[in-house]
Rosetta silent file (secondary structure, phi, psi, omega in degrees, C-alpha in Angstrom):
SEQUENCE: XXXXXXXXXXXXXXXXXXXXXXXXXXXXXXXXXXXXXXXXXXXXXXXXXXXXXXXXXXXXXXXXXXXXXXXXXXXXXXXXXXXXXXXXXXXXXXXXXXXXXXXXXXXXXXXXXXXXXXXXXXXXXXXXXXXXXXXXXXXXXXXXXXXXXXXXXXXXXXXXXXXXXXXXXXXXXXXXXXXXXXXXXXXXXXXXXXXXXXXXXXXXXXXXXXXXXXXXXXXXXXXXXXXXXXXXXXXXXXXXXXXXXXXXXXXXXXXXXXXXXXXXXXXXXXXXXXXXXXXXXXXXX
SCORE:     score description
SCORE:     0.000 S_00000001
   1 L     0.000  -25.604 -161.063    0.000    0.000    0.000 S_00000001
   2 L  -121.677   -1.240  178.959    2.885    2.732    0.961 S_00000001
   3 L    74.292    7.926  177.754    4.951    0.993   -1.473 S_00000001
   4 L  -158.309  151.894 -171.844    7.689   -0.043    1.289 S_00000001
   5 L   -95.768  140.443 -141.464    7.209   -2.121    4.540 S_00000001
   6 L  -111.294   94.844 -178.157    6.368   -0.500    7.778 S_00000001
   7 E   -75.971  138.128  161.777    9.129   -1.824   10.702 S_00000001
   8 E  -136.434  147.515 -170.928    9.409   -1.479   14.054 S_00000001
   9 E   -72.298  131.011  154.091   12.366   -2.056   16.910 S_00000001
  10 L   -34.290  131.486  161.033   12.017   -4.700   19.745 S_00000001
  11 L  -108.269  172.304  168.628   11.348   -2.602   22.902 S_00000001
  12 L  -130.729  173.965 -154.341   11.925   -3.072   25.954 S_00000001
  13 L   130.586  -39.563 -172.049    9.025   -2.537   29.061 S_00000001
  14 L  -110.480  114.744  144.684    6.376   -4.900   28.592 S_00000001
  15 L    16.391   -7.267  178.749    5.918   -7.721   30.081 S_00000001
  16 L  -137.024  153.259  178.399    6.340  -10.072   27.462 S_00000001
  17 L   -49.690  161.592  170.239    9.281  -11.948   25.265 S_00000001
  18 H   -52.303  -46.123 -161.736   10.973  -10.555   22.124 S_00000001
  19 H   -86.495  -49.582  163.495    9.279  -13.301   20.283 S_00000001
  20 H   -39.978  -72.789  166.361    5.683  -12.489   21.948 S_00000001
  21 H   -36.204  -56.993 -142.734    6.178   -8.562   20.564 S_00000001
  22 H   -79.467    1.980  135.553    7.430   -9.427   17.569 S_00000001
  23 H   -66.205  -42.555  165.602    3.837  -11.852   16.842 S_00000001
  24 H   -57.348  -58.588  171.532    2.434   -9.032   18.069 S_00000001
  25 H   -42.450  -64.543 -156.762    3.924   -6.603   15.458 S_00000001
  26 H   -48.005  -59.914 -165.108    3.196   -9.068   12.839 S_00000001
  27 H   -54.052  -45.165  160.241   -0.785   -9.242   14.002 S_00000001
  28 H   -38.304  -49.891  179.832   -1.023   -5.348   13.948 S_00000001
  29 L   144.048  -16.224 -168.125    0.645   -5.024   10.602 S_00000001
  30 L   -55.116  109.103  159.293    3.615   -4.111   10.861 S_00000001
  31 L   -20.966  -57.850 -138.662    6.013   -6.264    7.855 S_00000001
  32 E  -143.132  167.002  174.181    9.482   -5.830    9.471 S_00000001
  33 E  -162.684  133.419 -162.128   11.037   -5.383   12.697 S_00000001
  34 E  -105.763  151.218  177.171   14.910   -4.876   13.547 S_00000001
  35 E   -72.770  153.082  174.187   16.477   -6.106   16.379 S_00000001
  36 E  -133.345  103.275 -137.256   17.787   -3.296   19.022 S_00000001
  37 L  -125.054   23.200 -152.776   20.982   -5.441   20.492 S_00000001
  38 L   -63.465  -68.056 -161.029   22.295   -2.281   22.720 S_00000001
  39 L   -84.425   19.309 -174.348   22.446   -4.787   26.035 S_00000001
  40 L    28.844   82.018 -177.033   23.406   -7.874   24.098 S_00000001
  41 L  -140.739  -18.959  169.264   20.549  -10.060   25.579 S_00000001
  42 L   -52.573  126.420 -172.813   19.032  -10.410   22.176 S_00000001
  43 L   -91.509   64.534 -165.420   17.924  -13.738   20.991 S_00000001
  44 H   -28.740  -79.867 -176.709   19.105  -13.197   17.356 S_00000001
  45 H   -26.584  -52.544 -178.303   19.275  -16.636   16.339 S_00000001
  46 H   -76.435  -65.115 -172.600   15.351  -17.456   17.807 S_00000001
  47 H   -52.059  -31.718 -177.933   14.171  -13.969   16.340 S_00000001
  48 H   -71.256  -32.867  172.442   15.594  -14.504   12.832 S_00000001
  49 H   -39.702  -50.020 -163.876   13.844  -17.961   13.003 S_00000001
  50 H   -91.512  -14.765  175.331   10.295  -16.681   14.008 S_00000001
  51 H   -80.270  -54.742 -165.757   10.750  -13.429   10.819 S_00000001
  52 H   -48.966  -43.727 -175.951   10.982  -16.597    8.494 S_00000001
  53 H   -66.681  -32.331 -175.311    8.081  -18.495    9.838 S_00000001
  54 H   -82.155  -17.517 -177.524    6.212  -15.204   10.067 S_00000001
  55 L    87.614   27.005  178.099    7.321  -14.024    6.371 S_00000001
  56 L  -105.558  152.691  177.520    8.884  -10.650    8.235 S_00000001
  57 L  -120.168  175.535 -160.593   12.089   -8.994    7.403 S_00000001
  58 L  -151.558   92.688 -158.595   14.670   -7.850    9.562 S_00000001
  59 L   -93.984    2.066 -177.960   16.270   -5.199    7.730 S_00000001
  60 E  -167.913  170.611 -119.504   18.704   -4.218   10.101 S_00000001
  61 E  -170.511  105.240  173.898   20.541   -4.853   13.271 S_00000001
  62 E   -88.548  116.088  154.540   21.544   -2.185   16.290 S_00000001
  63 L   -81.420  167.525 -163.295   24.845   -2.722   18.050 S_00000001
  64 L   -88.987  139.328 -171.342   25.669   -1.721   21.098 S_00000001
  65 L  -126.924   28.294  168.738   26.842    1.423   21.776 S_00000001
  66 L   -66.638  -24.644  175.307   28.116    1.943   25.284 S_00000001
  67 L   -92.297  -11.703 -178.922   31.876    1.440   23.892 S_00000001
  68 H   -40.199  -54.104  169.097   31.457    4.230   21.222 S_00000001
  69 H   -43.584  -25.198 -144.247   33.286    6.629   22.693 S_00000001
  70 H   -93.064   -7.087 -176.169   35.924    4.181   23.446 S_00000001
  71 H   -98.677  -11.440  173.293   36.878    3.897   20.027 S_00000001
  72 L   -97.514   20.830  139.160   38.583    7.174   19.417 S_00000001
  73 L   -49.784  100.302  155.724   41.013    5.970   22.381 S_00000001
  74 L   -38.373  -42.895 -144.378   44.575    5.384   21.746 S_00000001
  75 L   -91.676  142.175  158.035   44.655    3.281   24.214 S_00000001
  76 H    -6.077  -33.908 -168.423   43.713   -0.494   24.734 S_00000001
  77 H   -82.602  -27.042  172.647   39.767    0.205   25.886 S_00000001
  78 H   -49.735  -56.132 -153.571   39.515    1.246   21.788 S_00000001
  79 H   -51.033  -40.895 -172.075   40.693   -2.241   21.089 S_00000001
  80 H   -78.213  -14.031 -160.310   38.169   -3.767   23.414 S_00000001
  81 H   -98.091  -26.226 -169.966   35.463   -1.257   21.871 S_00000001
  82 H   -99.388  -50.328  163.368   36.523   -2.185   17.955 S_00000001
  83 H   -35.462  -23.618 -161.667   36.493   -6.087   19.025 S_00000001
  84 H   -94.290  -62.448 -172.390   32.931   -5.764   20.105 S_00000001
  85 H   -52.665  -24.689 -167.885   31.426   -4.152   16.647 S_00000001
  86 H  -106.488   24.232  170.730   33.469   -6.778   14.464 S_00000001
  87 H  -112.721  -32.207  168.453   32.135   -9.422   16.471 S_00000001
  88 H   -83.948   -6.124  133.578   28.513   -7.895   15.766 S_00000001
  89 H   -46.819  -38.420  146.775   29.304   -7.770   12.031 S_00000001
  90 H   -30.161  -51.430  173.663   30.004  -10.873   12.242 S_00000001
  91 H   -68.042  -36.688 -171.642   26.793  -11.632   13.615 S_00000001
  92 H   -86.530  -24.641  153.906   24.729  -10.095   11.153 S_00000001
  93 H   -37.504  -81.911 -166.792   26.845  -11.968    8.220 S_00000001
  94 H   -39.321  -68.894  177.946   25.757  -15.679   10.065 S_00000001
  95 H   -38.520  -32.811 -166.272   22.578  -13.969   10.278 S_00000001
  96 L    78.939   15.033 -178.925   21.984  -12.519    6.969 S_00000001
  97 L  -108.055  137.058 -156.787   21.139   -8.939    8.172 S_00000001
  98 L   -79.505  -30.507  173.717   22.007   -6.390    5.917 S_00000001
  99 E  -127.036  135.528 -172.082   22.488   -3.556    8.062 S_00000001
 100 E  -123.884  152.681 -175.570   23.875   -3.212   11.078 S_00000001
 101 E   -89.474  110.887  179.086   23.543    0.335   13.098 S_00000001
 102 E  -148.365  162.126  173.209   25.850    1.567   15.429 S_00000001
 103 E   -76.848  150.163 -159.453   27.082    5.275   16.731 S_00000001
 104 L   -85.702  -17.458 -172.774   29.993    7.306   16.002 S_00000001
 105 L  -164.907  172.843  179.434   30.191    8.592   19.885 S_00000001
 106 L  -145.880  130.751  173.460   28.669    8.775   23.364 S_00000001
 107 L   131.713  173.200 -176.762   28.827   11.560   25.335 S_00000001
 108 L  -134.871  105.330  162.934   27.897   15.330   25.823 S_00000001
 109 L    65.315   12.366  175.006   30.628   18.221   24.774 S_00000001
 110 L   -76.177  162.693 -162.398   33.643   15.835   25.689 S_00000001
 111 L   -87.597  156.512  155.982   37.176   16.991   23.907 S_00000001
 112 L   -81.508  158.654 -156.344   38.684   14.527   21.368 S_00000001
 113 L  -106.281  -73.638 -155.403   41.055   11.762   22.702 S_00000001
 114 L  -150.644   85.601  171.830   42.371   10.516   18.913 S_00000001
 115 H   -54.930  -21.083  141.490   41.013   11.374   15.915 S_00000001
 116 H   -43.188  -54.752  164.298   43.340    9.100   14.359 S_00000001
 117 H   -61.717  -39.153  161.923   42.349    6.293   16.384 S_00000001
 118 H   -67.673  -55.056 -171.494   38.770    6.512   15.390 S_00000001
 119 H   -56.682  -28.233  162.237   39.042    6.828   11.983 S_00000001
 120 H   -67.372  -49.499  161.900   41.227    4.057   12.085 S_00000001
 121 H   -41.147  -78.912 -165.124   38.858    1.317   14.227 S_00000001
 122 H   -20.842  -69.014 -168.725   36.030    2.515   12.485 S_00000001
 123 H   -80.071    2.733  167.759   37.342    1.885    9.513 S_00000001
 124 H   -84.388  -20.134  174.617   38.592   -1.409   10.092 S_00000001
 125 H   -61.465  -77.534  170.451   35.113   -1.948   10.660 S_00000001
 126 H   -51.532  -51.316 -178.383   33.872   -1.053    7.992 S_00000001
 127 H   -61.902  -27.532  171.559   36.344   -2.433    5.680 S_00000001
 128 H   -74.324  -39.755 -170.216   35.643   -6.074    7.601 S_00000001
 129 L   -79.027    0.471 -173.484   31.916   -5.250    6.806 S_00000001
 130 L  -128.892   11.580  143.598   32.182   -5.072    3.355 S_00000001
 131 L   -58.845  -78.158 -157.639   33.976   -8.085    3.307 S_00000001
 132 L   -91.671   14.981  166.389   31.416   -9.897    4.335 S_00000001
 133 L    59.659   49.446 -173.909   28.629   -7.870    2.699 S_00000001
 134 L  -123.265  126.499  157.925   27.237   -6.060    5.704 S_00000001
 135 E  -101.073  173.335 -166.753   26.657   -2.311    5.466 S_00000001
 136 E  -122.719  114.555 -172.691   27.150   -0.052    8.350 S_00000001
 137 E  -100.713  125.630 -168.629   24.774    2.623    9.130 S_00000001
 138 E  -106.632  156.449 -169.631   26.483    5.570   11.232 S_00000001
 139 E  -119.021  140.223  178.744   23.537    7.090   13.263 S_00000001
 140 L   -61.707  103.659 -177.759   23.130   10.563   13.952 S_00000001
 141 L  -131.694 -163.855  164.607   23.435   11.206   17.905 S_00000001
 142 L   -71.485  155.414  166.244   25.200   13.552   20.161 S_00000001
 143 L   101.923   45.025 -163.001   28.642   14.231   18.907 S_00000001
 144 H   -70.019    4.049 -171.386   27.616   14.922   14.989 S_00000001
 145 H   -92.739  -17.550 -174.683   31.054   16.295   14.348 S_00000001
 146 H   -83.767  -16.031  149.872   32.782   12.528   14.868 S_00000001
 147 H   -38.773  -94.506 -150.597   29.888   11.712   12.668 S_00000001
 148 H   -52.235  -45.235  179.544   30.741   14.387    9.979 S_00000001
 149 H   -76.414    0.297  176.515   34.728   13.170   10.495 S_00000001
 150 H  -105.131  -37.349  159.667   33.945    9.614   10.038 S_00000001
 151 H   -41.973  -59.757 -153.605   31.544   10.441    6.467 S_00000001
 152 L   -81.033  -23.858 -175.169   34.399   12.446    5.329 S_00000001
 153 L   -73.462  -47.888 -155.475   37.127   10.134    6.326 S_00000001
 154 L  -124.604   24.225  173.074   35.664    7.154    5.341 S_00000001
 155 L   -70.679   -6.422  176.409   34.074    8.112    2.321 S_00000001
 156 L  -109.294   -4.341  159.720   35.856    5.418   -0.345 S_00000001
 157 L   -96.342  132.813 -174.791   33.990    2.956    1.734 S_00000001
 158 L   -75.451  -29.863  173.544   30.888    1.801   -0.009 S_00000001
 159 L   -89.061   15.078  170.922   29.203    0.052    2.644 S_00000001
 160 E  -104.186  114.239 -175.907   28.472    3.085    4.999 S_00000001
 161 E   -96.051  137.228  165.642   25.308    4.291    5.042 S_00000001
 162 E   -81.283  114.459  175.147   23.461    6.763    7.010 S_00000001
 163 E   -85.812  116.251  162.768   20.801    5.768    9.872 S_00000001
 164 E  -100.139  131.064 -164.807   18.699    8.891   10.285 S_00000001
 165 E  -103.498  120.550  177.655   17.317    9.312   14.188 S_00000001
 166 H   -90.847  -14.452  158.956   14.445   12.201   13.923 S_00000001
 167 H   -72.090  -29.075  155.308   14.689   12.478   17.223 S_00000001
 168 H   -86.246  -13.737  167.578   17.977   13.041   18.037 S_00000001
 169 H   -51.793  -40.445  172.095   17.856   15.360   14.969 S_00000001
 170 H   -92.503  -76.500 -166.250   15.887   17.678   17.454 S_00000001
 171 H   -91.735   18.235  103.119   17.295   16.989   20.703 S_00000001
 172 L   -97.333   12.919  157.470   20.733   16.270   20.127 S_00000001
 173 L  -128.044   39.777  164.136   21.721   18.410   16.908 S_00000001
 174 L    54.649   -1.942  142.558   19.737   21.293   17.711 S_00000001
 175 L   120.839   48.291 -178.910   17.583   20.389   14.731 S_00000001
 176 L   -77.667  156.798 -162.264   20.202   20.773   12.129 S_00000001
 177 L   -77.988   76.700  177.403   18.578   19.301    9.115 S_00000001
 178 H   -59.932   -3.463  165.835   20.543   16.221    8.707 S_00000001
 179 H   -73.149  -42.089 -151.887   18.778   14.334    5.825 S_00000001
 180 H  -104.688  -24.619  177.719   20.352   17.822    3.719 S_00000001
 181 H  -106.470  -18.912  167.477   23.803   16.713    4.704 S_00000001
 182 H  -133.126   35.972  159.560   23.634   13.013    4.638 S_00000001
 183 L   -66.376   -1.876 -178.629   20.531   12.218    2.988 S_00000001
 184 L  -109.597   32.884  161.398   21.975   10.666   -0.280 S_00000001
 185 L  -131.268   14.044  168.163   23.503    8.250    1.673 S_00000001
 186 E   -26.523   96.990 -168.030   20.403    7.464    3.489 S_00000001
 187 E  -133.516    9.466 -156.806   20.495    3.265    4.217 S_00000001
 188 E  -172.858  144.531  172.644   18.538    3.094    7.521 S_00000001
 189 E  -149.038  127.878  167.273   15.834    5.282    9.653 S_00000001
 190 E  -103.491   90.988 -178.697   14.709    5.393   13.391 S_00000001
 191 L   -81.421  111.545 -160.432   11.699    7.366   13.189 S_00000001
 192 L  -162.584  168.570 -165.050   10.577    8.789   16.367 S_00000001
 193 E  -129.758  158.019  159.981    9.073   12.090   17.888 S_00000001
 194 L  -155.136 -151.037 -155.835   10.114   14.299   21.094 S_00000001
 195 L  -115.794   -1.766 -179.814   10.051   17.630   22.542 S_00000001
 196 L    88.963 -145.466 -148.506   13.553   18.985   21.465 S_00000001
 197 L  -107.747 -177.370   12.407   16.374   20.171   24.095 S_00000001
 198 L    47.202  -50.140 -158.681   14.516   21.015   27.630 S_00000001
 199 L   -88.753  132.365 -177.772   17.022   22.732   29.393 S_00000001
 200 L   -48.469  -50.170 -175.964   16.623   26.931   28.844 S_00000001
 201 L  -101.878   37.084  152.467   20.810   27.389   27.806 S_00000001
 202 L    78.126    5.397  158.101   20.432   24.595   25.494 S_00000001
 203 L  -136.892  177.868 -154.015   22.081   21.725   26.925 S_00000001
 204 L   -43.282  120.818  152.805   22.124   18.421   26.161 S_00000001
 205 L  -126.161 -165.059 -161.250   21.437   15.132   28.077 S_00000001
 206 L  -114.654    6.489  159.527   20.294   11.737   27.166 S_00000001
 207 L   -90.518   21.833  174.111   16.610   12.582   29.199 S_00000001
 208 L  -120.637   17.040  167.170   15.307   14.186   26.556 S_00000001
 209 L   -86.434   61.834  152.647   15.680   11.400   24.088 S_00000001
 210 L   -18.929  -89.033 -170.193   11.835   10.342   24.184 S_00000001
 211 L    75.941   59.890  155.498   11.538    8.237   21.443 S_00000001
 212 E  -112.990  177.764 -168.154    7.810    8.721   21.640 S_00000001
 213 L   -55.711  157.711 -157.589    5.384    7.955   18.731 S_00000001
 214 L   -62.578  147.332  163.122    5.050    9.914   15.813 S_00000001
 215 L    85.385  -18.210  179.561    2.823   13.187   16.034 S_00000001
 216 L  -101.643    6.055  158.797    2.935   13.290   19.727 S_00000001
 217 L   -77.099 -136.881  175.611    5.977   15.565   20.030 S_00000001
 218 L  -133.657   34.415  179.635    7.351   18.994   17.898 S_00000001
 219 L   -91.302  126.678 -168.667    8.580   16.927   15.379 S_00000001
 220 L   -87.675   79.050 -174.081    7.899   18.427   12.023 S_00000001
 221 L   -76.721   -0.797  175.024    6.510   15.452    9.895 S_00000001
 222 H   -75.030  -40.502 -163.600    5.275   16.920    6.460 S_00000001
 223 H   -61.486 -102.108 -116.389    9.603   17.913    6.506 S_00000001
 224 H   -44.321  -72.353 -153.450   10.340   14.599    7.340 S_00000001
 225 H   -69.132  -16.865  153.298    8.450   12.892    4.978 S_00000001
 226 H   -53.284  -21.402  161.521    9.441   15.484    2.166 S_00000001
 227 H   -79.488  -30.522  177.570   13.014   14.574    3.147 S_00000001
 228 H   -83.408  -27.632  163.429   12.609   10.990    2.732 S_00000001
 229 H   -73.712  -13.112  143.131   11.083   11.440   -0.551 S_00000001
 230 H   -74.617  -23.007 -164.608   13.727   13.419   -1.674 S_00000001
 231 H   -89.971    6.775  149.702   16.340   11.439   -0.733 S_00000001
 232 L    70.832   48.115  157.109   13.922    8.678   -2.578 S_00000001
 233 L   -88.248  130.694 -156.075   14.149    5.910    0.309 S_00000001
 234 L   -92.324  -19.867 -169.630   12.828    2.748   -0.326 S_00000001
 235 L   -48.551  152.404  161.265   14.469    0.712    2.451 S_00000001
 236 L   -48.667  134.757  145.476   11.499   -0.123    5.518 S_00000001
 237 L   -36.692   72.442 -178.586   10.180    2.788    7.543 S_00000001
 238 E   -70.568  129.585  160.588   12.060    1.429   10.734 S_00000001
 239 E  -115.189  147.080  161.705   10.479    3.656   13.887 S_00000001
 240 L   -91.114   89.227 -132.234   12.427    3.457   17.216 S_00000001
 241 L  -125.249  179.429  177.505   10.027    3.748   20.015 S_00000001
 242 L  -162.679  105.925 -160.278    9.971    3.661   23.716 S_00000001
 243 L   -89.855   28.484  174.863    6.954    2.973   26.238 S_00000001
 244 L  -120.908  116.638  151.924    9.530    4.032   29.870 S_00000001
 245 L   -31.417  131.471  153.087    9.862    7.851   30.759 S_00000001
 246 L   -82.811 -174.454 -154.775   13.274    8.943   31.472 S_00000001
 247 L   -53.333  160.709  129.869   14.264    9.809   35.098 S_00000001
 248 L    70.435   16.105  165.313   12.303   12.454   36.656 S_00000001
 249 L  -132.137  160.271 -172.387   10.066   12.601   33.544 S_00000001
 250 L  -153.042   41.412  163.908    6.540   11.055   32.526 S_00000001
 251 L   -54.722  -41.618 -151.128    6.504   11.464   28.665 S_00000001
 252 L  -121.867  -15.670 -168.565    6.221    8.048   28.196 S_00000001
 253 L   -58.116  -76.528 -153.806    3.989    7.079   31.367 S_00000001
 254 H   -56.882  -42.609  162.289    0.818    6.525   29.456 S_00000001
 255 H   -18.627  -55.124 -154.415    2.382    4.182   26.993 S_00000001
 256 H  -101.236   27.972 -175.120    3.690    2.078   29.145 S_00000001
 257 H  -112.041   -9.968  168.589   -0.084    2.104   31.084 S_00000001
 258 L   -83.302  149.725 -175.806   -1.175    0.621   27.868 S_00000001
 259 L   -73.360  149.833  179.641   -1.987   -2.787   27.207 S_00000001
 260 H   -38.751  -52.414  173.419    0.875   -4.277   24.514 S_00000001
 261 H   -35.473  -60.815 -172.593   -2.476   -4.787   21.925 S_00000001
 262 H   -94.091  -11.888  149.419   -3.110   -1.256   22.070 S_00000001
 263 H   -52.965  -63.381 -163.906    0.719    0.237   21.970 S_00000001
 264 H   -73.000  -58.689  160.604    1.618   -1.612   19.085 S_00000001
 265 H     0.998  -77.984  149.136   -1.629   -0.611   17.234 S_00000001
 266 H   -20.789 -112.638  176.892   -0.876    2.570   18.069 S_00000001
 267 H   -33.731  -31.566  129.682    2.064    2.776   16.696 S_00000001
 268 H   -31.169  -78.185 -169.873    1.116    0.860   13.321 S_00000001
 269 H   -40.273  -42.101  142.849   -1.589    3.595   13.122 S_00000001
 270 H   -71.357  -38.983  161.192    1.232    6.068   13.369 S_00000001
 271 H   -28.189  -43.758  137.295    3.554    4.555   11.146 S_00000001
 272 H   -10.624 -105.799  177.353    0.919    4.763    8.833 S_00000001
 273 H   -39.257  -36.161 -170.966    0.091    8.211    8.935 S_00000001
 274 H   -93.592  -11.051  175.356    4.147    8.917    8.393 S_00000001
 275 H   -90.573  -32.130 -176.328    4.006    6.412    5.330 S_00000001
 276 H   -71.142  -34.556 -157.606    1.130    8.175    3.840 S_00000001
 277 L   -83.533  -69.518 -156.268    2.703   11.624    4.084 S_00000001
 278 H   -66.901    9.447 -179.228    5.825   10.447    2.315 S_00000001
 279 H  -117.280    5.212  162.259    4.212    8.410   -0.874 S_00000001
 280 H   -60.324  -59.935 -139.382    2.003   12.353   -0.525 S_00000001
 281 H   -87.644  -31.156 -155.717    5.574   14.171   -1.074 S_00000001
 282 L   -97.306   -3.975  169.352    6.995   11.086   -3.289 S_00000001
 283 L  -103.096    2.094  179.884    4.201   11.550   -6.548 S_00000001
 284 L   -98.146   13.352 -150.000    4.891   15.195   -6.203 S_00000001
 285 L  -104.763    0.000    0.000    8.557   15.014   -6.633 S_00000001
């Protein structure tokens, strides 16, 4: 109907297994659903099993990204930080998943350690991923300049792709349009709404990362979907959602007051509406 299949991430929150949700998805409507592998508890193997039986795709693959930082580090903790992602390339090779997602940094306003040092892990990364015919989606988070030095850096490798996050597009890049600087390399999307930065002198933290459903934030979604229809992507509409409130916030409380039935439904219903918009923006282009 939208002319591409409508995805959604494992969450976590509810009361029931990854394999229960992801039956769940399927019953709503949803097509596709990507694993989110941040706290490496995912049952890969058993999920890829249960997209075949269901006739679901699993277009992509999050790695964990608690070591990000760890990778512009001269120093040994890089080593242990570049060992982890080429062991989750790895995975998604055995696996067959085409993309796997992971971040360029962690952190708020920290100095660079070794700019050398990232671009090299990184790129060892990469260059192992395109061995084995995995691309690598860098995702738009805090830090967008080791982003922008890892595009530019790494630019004669073909399998790096851009994951766009519309959510950290507002509340951790100040809402710089990023789809206008790395939209033609567009390979991956976490579609998700919030409220922008919170704090009055503008800065950052990781509690304003919502992730709540489309439409119920300041997220501007005719631009979105006018961006994705320029930058003509056909890959699944992945959205990254979240039914748990960060600390000392209750963004997310009624989600996660919902029964699973009527969350994911929900969240089809937006997906939807965000599918609609862009095949709107994609006969006018």
């Amino acid at each position: 109907m939208y002319k591409q299949k409508l995805c959604l991430g494992i969450l976590e929150g509810f009361d029931m297994t990854y394999a229960e949700q992801v039956r769940l998805m399927n019953k709503v409507g949803f097509e596709a659903f990507f694993i989110d592998d941040c706290n490496r508890h995912s049952p890969v193997g058993e999920l890829v099993s249960l997209s075949k039986e269901l006739g679901m795709e699993i277009p992509s693959y999050h790695a964990p990204f608690n070591k990000s930082d760890d990778l512009w580090n001269p120093d040994e903790i890089g080593e242990i930080g570049k060992r982890e992602l080429l062991g989750c390339v790895e995975l998604c090779a055995r696996f067959e998943i085409p993309v796997m997602v992971t971040h360029a940094f962690i952190g708020y306003d920290d100095d660079f350690v070794s700019v050398e040092a990232g671009i090299e892990r990184y790129g060892e990364v990469a260059r192992r991923a395109s061995e084995l015919g995995v691309r690598l989606a860098l995702e738009n988070t805090e830090g967008d300049e080791y982003l922008a030095i890892l595009f530019d850096a790494l630019r004669s490798e073909n399998c790096i792709g851009f994951c766009w996050d519309t959510g950290h597009e507002l509340c951790y890049n100040y809402g710089k349009d990023m789809a206008a600087l790395y939209g033609d390399k567009l390979i991956c999307t976490h579609l998700n709404d919030n409220l922008g930065i919170r704090d009055f002198s503008g800065k950052r933290t990781w509690h304003d990362d919502l992730h709540l459903l489309p439409f119920d934030g300041i997220t501007d979604w005719d631009s979105v979907a006018k961006r994705l229809a320029k930058a003509k992507y056909s890959a699944p509409l992945s959205f990254e959602l979240s039914i748990r409130s960060k600390p000392e916030r209750h963004e997310n409380d009624a989600y996660a007051a919902m029964s699973p039935e009527a969350y994911f439904t929900a969240a089809y219903n937006r997906a939807c509406r965000v599918a609609a918009l862009k095949l709107r923006y994609e006969r006018e282009e």
